[in-house]
LUMSEVO-487553 format. One line per 5 residues: number of its first residue (from 1); their letters; for each residue y, x, z of C-alpha. Coordinates in steps of 0.5 Angstrom, whole numbers, plus 500, padded with zeros to 3 digits. Example, Ala and Ser with C-alpha at 12.3 -4.5 7.8 and 13.67 -1.06 7.14 Angstrom:
REM residues 2
1	AS	491/525/516 | 498/527/514
END
This chain:
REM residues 189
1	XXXXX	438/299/837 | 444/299/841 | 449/297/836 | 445/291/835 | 445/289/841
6	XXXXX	452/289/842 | 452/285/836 | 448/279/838 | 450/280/845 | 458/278/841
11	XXXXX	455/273/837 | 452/270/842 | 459/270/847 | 463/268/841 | 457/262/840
16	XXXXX	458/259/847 | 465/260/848 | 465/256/841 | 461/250/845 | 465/251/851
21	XXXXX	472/251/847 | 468/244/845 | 468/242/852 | 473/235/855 | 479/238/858
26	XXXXX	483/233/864 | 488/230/859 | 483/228/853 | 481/222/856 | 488/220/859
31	XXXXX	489/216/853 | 483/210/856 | 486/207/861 | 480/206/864 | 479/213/864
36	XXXXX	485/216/866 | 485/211/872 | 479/214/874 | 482/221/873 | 488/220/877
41	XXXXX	485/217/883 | 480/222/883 | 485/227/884 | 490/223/890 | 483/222/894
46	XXXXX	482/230/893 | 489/232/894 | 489/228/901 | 483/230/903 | 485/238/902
51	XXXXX	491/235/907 | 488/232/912 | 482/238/913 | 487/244/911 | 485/249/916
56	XXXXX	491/251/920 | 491/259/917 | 492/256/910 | 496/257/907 | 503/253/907
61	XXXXX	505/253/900 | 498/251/898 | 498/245/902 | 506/243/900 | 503/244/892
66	XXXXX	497/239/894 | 502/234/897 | 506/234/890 | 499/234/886 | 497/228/890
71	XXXXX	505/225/889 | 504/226/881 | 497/223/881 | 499/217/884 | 504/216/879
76	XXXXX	500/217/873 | 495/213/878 | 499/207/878 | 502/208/871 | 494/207/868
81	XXXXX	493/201/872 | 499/198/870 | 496/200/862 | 490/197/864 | 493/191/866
86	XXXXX	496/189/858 | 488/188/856 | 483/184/858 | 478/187/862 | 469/185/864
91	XXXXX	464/189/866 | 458/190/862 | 452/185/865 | 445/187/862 | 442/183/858
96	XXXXX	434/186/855 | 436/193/856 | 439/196/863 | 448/197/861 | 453/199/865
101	XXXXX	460/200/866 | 467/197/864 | 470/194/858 | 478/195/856 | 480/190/850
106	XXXXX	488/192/849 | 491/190/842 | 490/196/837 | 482/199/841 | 477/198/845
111	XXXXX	476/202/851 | 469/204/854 | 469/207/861 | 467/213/863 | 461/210/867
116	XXXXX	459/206/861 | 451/207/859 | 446/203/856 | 440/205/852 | 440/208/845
121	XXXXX	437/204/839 | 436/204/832 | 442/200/830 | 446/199/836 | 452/195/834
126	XXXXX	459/194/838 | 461/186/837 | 467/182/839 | 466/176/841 | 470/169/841
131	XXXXX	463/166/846 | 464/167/853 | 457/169/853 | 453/171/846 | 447/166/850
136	XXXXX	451/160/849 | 449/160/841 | 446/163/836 | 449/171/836 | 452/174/832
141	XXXXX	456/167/829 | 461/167/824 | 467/168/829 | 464/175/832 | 466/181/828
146	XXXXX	462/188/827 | 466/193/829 | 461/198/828 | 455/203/830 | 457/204/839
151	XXXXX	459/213/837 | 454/214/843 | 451/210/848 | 454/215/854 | 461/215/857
156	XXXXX	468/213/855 | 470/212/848 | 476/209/844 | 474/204/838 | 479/203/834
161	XXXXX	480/197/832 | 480/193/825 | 489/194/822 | 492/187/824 | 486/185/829
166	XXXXX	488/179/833 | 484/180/839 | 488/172/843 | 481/169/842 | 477/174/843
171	XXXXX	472/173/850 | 466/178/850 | 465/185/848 | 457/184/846 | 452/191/844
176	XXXXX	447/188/840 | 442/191/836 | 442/189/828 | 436/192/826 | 432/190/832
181	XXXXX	436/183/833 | 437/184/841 | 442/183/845 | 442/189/850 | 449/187/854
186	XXXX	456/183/854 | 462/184/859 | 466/177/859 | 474/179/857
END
């Protein structure tokens, strides 16, 4: 019997190390300007907090590596800001179903921000708008396109846009439900 519980105790190692190998390191998002702004911030604000709160036995090397980190964070903070400032950028307004979280348009992709999140639904498609608000008109009108299924309604996502996509008349970003013929939310861009 102990051979087998060596066995599934293997398995069962390997298993949820197989799911945790799965799990988003820091730079995977670091592509979504939205996320790596977030990211960057995050760790200058910790890296000072560590500095300012140092307990005077700590150690000096310690400190002198946070003041680098939060030196290097800072860059990479202003770097993503910089980034984001190419696109065109909204928050989502909640339409028939709660939506939260930010919208980056940049030339080649749609960024979602790792705040975003809105209601699953059966068909819930992610639309670009030329309508500065899709309860102006009839919606989806002939100008809009389809990028496809939203891959998950939760957190930060980069949605490829179509090869050659001219996004200058582009003015929202709309979450709408083909099959229901809802529109959940928008962000003005």
């Amino acid at each position: 019997m102990k051979p087998f519980r060596i066995a599934l105790f293997a398995t069962l190692t390997l298993a949820v190390a197989g799911c945790n190998s799965a799990a988003p390191s820091a730079e995977t998002g670091m592509q979504n300007p939205l996320v790596a702004e977030r990211y960057w911030s995050d760790l200058v604000d910790r890296m000072v907090e560590i500095q300012l709160h140092a307990d005077p036995a700590q150690d000096a090397a310690a400190v002198a590596a946070a003041d680098e980190v939060r030196r290097d964070a800072l860059a990479k903070q202003q770097e993503a800001s910089a980034l984001k400032r190419n696109g065109k950028l909204g928050s989502f307004i909640a339409m028939k179903e709660a939506t939260e979280g930010w919208a980056l348009l940049m030339p080649t992709t749609l960024f979602l921000s790792s705040d975003f999140v809105t209601y699953p639904g059966p068909s819930l498609h992610v639309y670009l708008s030329t309508s500065v608000d899709p309860r102006d008109g009839q919606f989806p009108a002939d100008t809009d396109t389809d990028l496809g299924l939203l891959p998950t309604p939760y957190g930060e996502q980069a949605i490829v846009l179509p090869a050659g996509f001219k996004t200058d008349a582009i003015r929202s970003v709309v979450l709408y439900d083909t099959t229901l013929k809802r529109l959940y939310g928008f962000a003005q861009i």
